[in-house]
Phi, psi and omega in degrees: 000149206203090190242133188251155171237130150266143195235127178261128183228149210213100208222125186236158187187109160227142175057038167084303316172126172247141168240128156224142177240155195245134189200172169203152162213143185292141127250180170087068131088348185252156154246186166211147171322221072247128192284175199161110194276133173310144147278157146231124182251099158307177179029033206237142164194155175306312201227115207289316169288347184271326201262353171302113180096357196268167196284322198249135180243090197189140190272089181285121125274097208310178181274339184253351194276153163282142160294354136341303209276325178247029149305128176150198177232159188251120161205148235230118174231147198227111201221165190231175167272014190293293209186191152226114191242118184231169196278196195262186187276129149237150162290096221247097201253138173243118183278130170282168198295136203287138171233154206235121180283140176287132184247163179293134170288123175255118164273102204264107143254136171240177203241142159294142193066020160272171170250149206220137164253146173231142173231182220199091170274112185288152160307133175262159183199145175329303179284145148314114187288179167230117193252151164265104179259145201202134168263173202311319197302289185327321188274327164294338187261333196277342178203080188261033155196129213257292178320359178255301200227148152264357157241179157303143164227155010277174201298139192264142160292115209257120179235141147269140162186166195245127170298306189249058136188249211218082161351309219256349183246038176241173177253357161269164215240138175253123160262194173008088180062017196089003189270350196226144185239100169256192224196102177225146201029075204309168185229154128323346178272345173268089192204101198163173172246122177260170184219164200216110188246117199243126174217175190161183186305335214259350163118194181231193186199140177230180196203117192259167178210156181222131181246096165253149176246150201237153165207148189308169176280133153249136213274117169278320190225075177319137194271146143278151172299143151212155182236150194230119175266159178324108168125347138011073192283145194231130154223133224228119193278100150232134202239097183215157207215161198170152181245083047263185178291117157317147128011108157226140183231132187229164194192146194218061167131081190076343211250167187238148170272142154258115168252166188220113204214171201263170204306157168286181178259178190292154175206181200096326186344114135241154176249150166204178160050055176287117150231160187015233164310325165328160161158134157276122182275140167222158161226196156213112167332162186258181173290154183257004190021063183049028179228085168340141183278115164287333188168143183256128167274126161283060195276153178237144176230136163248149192226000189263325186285359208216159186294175156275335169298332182235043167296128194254178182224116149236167191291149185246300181213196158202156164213161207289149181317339187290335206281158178207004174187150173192142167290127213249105167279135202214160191306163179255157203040063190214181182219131240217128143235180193231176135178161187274149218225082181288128190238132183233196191288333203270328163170215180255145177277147201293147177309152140325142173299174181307172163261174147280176181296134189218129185243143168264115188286162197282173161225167187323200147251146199252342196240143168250196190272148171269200181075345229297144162201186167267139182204065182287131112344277208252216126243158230046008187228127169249133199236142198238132174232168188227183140266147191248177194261124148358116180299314186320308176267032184278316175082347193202187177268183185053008174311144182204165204226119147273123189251137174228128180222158171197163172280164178272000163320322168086013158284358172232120168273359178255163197231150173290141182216177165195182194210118189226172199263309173226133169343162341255190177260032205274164241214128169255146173091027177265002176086201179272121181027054213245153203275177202206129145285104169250163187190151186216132202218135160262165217177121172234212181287329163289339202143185140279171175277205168287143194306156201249158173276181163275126168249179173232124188216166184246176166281159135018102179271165159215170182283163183285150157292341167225154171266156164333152191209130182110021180300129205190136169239122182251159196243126192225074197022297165240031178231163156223139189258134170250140208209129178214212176204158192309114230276121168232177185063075149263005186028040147193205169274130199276106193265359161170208188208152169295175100227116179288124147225142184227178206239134171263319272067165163339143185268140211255146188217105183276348186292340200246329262237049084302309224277329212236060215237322180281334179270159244009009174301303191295323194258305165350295181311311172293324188285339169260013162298152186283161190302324197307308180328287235294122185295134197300325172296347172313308157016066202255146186222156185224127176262148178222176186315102166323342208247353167269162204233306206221161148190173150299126184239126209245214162041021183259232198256131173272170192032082211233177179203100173231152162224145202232136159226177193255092172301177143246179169191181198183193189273343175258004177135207199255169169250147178329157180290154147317169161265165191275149181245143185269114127250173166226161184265137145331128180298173180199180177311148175266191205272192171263132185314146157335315199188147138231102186271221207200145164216120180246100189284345175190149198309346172240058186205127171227099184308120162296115170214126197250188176228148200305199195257125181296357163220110186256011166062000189179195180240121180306110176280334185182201170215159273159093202244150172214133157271149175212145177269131172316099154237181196268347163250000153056027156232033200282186161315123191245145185269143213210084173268156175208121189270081219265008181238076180318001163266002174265162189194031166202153179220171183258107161248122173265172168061027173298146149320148160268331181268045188210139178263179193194132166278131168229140155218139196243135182281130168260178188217142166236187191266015160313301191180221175258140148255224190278161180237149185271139204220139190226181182202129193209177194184151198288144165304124183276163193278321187077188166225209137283161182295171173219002189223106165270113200254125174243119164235122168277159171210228189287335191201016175225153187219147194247141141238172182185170222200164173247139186244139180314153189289324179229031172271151180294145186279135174235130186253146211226170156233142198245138170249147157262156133201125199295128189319289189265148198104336172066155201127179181229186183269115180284117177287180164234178173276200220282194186196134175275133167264047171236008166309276170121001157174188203186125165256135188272134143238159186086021163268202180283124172308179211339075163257104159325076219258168179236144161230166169199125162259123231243126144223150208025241190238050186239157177249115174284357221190130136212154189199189196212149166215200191193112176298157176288143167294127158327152158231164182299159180265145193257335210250080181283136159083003188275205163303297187305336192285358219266103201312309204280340170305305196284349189263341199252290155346290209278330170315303205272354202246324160303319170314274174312351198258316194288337196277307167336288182312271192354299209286328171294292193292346181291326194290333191278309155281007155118028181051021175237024161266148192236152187260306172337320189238027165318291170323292194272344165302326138008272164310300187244013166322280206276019153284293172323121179275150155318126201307318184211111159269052150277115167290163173089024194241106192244118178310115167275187209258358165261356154276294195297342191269341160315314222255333175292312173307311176293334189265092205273325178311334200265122203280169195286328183286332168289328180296321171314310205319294208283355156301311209293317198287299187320304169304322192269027169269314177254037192293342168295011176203001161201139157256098185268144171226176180218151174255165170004285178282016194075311198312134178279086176282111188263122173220184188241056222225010197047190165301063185250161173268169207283152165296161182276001153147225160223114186266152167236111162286356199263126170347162178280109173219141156343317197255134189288306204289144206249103194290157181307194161253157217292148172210137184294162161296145150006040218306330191295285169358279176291334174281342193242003176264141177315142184285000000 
């Protein structure tokens, strides 16, 4: 049985001018009230004289009046003293209201997928109606009271949106009033769930619709014909895809293949048998495409706790393929929808459309929060912070967390409480660290949750109040165990302990320290300084452990003098030091001498001279030196002095090889022992020559030589003579040349000139040899420009100009911009009588007021104004002296009043070579001595 309300709406529109009549009819036995809207016609009136002069030109029909009455034609006339003009007639038809004859309800059956026609005779009337089909349950909700209104009032404002995804990137167009969301040439993208929000004053109503769009099968990837020969793995694609997913099926001359490809998804999502948290899920499987569906995923999105941007899908449960509904336990106060997930051997099938929306009434709360602790600051104050609970395990409206404290003595059996929406909590007046019973219970609007277990939490730290007390040390030659006694008052948690020690000095031994007062002089000095000196970074600190007493300290200095104390710390810092406690370290072996270098006054003799030991752990009785000569069986002897007078710090050795390198060490000794010996390898200076094998390389106006200078030979300084072939002349020296240079260059001879060398020491010749300067080369560049006298005179003219304005600009600049040369004489005259006109500082005359002051004194000629530049430079000649060269270049010096020098004079011999060369220097001895034989 299939009972319709039809709704007529009747719109009439002539000569521009609207009439609308409004009507509705029941059928199956109800009427309705039907509304009727007053007309109004601006510019309109029956009789053209009557409306003459009025402010408004326009035809009211009152509310009580009939529409009858204005049946006719209109016409609107409008005049001056000009003329008169009136409109054209409009016709006003007033139609009665449309009645819909009560019709017999017909009751219609049909079979699915046959088609049934119903029909629907409308009243006739001039506007075209507009019908509405609708069944009886839609007309109850849309009009649930047929006898008051045909509609909601006041009219509700109608909203669209698509959930899960973006109204605006779909093809539906929202119409008629906002009532209708149509969809033309449906897309894959309108595939999806939409919602429909109906409001007004009186609250709202939503209504969701899920639109799948379906398409026929289609090819993703069309199979090819393809040829294969025998032994082949052959594999054959077909890839097509349709909404729903289509079917496939293969045949292989007629005959059907079984394949097997995974399941369609599931469809149907009904929810039933809700009670409190509960609810039976049900579906109907998709095709298994010939691999049984093994087992179904249950996914769940909770929507109520959570943003819609970070709605999520998670697995809930699974049950075995055979299964088609199952019960679902769910949180109390959330909101839920599910779908399903179907699985066979070949993989998983696409999800199921959402269920509807399904809500869970609230309940008590089951969990309270973890974490509870304390997270004090300050003192006097305790702050209780938690982890806090999941929105999910909230369970109800009104959630809250109870904080409950009391101290932990247990003399108040009673406990203190409050209450906050979120962490943390704090609790004022609680003293210094003092310990506390804590708990946090949840609570919404049914109640609260199950009682909490008691935690422990403190107020507020401070720093500890007393040091360490009982401090003692045993001594373990460069270690020590420090011993303390247990840290009290630390008002907080205690988290370890210091131990500060620095070093004072040398340990002191007054029966020797006259005999021995210059090798200790320098360590006295230290030892004696007052504490106060002693820089606060000496300071070395070692931590230790809160759950400890004592520990070690290792690595320090023998024959040492030191002191130490014992901190505590907590979180808010240290407790006063201990008082300092004194020990000293035992003497021991000193360290390895400082250094040991080398001197060879002759090839078979070498002086040793080392430096004392930088830690000598005692007091130095002496040293212990031994050599041994390098041989290829590595037995030879080894030789063994011993320097019992620790101020001695060098030694002589003779009769050495000359052709032999030798290991030296040297020991230093307290009376402990021996300590490590320092050990270098060296060999006596061979006497040498000047070179005798000269490498000559020439060049344009120069000649290079060079040389290898022996590895251990002694330097000797020589001289190279020149002499030009051709031309006449005698033989010219150089200066004097070292042969650990390794070379030397002759400059300032003649390009292509013949030369004679030689390398001279006394009056003996180690060299001679010939060399040949490069032939000059031709100039490419004849006739240009650049040779051109009056260019370069002219160049040099504007590059002298500018260098002359630069200084000016300096110097003006150096006295503060307000000198005038013009008025150089009388300022002159009354400088120091005269005070300055304006001392603000930073107040500078610019240079287009001097060049004004210049302009006006038109009388003074171009030749007094140079004069007075000339006077202004030797005005500051007490502080520069400029000069010029030739070539215009500005030589600038700060040099006072001095007269200019008489030209750069040379004391140094007549030489080719400008640079005035060192004086001769031996090499290195660490150097020659440490290069491999």
């Amino acid at each position: 049985m299939i009972q319709v309300l039809v709704v007529v709406f009747l719109t009439r529109i002539e000569e521009e001018q609207q009439t609308a009549l409004q009507a509705s009819l029941w059928t199956g036995g109800s009427t309705c009230l039907c509304l009727l809207k007053p007309f109004r016609f601006s510019g309109m009136a029956q009789d053209p004289e009557e409306a003459e002069g009025a402010a408004e030109r326009k035809l009211v029909q009152g509310d009580n009046s009939s529409l009858d009455m204005l049946e006719g034609e209109y016409r609107c006339y409008a005049s001056n003293s000009l003329g008169t003009a009136m409109t054209q007639t409009v016709k006003v038809n007033v139609e009665p209201q449309p009645v819909l004859m009560k019709q017999q309800v017909e009751r219609a059956q049909g079979l699915v997928g046959q088609s049934m026609v119903l029909s629907c005779n409308p009243p006739k009337s001039s506007p075209p109606p507009s019908i509405h089909w609708m069944n009886i349950s839609e007309c109850a909700d849309l009009f649930p009271v047929p006898s008051v209104s045909c509609q909601p009032l006041p009219t509700p404002r109608v909203e669209w949106k698509k959930k899960d995804g973006v109204l605006a990137d779909t093809t539906g167009q929202v119409i008629n009033f906002d009532r209708w969301l149509h969809f033309d040439d449906v897309s894959l993208e309108d595939d999806g769930e939409y919602e429909c929000k109906a409001s007004n004053t009186h609250g709202f109503i939503t209504r969701s619709f899920t639109v799948t769009v379906e398409a026929a099968p289609y090819w993703m990837k069309e199979p090819q014909n393809l040829m294969y020969t025998p032994g082949e793995t052959v594999r054959l694609d077909c890839q097509a895809d349709g909404i729903p997913r289509p079917s496939i099926t293969w045949r292989i001359n007629g005959q059907l293949l079984t394949v097997s490809a995974k399941p369609d998804p599931p469809s149907g999502l009904t929810l039933s048998n809700a009670e409190g948290v509960s609810v039976t899920l049900s579906w109907s499987p998709g095709l298994s495409h010939n691999s049984p569906i093994t087992e179904f995923i249950i996914q769940a999105r909770e929507e109520y706790h959570t943003e819609e941007r970070k709605w999520t899908w998670e697995e809930l449960k699974k049950v075995p393929g055979d299964f088609n509904h199952v019960e679902l336990s769910l949180h109390p106060f959330s909101t839920y929808r599910f779908r399903v997930i179907a699985i066979n051997e070949v993989g998983r099938s696409r999800h199921s459309n959402p269920s509807d929306h399904h809500s869970t009434p609230p309940a008590v709360p089951s969990i309270n929060p973890t974490g509870v602790r304390s997270n004090s600051s300050e003192p006097g104050t305790m702050i209780i912070t938690w982890d806090e609970i999941d929105k999910r395990f909230h369970k109800g409206q009104n959630f809250e967390y109870e904080v409950l404290w009391r101290e932990a003595d247990r003399s108040n059996v009673n406990w203190n409480s409050g209450r906050v929406r979120s962490p943390p909590f704090i609790v004022n007046n609680t003293g210094t660290y003092t310990p506390f019973e804590i708990k946090v219970r949840s609570v919404n609007a049914l109640g609260g949750g199950p009682e909490p277990e008691p935690g422990t939490g403190h107020s507020g730290e401070d720093k500890p109040e007393e040091a360490p007390t009982g401090v003692s040390t045993t001594v373990m030659n460069s270690t020590i165990r420090v011993s303390w006694n247990k840290a009290q008052r630390v008002r907080g948690r205690l988290l370890g302990y210091r131990i500060y020690y620095k070093r004072l000095g040398p340990k002191a031994e007054r029966s020797r320290r006259s005999l021995r007062q210059s090798q200790h002089e320098e360590e006295r000095g230290e030892r004696s300084k007052p504490l106060s000196e002693t820089d606060e970074h000496s300071w070395q600190v070692e931590e230790v452990d809160h759950s400890k007493t004592s520990a070690e300290v290792t690595g320090l200095r023998l024959f040492s003098e030191y002191e130490l104390t014992v901190t505590a710390f907590n979180s808010k810092g240290e407790s006063p030091r201990s008082p300092p406690h004194h020990f000293h370290t035992p003497e021991g072996v000193p360290g390895p001498p400082a250094s040991l270098e080398f001197e060879s006054p002759t090839e078979k003799s070498l002086i040793l001279s080392w430096s004392p030991p930088a830690e000598t752990n005692g007091i130095l009785l002496g040293y212990i030196v031994q050599y041994q000569r390098e041989v290829e069986s590595k037995n030879s002897p080894v030789e063994i002095l011993n320097v019992n007078d620790p101020t001695v710090k060098h030694i002589t050795l003779d009769n050495l090889d000359p052709d032999s390198h030798y290991i030296f060490k040297v020991t230093a000794c307290t009376k402990i022992g021996q300590g490590p010996p320092i050990t270098r390898r060296g060999a006596t200076l061979l006497d040498g020559e000047p070179p005798r094998n000269i490498t000559v390389t020439s060049g344009n106006a120069s000649v290079n030589l060079s040389w290898v200078p022996g590895e251990r030979n002694r330097n000797h300084g020589f001289q190279i003579q020149y002499l030009k072939k051709s031309g006449g002349g005698g033989w010219e020296n150089s200066e004097q040349v070292n042969t650990t240079q390794g070379f030397y260059m002759l400059t300032g001879l003649q390009p292509g000139a013949q030369y004679h060398l030689r390398v001279m020491h006394g009056n003996s010749t180690y060299w001679q040899g010939e060399a040949k300067t490069v032939e000059p080369l031709p100039s490419e560049i004849t006739g240009r420009f650049a040779t051109q006298g009056w260019l370069i005179g002219l160049i040099s003219a504007i590059v002298l100009l500018v260098l002359i304005l630069l200084i000016l600009c300096l110097i003006k600049r150096s006295k503060g911009g307000k000198y005038a040369v013009k008025d150089k004489e009388s300022k002159e005259v009354d400088s120091e009588a005269r005070p300055m006109k304006d001392e603000a500082f930073g107040e500078y005359r610019s240079l287009e007021s001097d060049g004004d002051e210049k302009r006006s004194d038109s009388q003074q000629s171009l030749e007094e104004s140079k004069m007075g530049s000339v006077d202004s430079l030797a005005e500051y000649g007490d502080s520069v002296d400029i000069q010029f060269n030739e070539d215009g270049s500005f030589i600038g010096q700060y040099s006072g009043r001095a007269s200019a020098p008489h030209g750069n004079e040379s004391s140094g011999p007549a030489s080719p070579v400008n640079a005035v060369p060192p004086p001769p220097v031996a090499p290195s001895m660490s150097s020659i001595l440490n290069r491999p034989s």
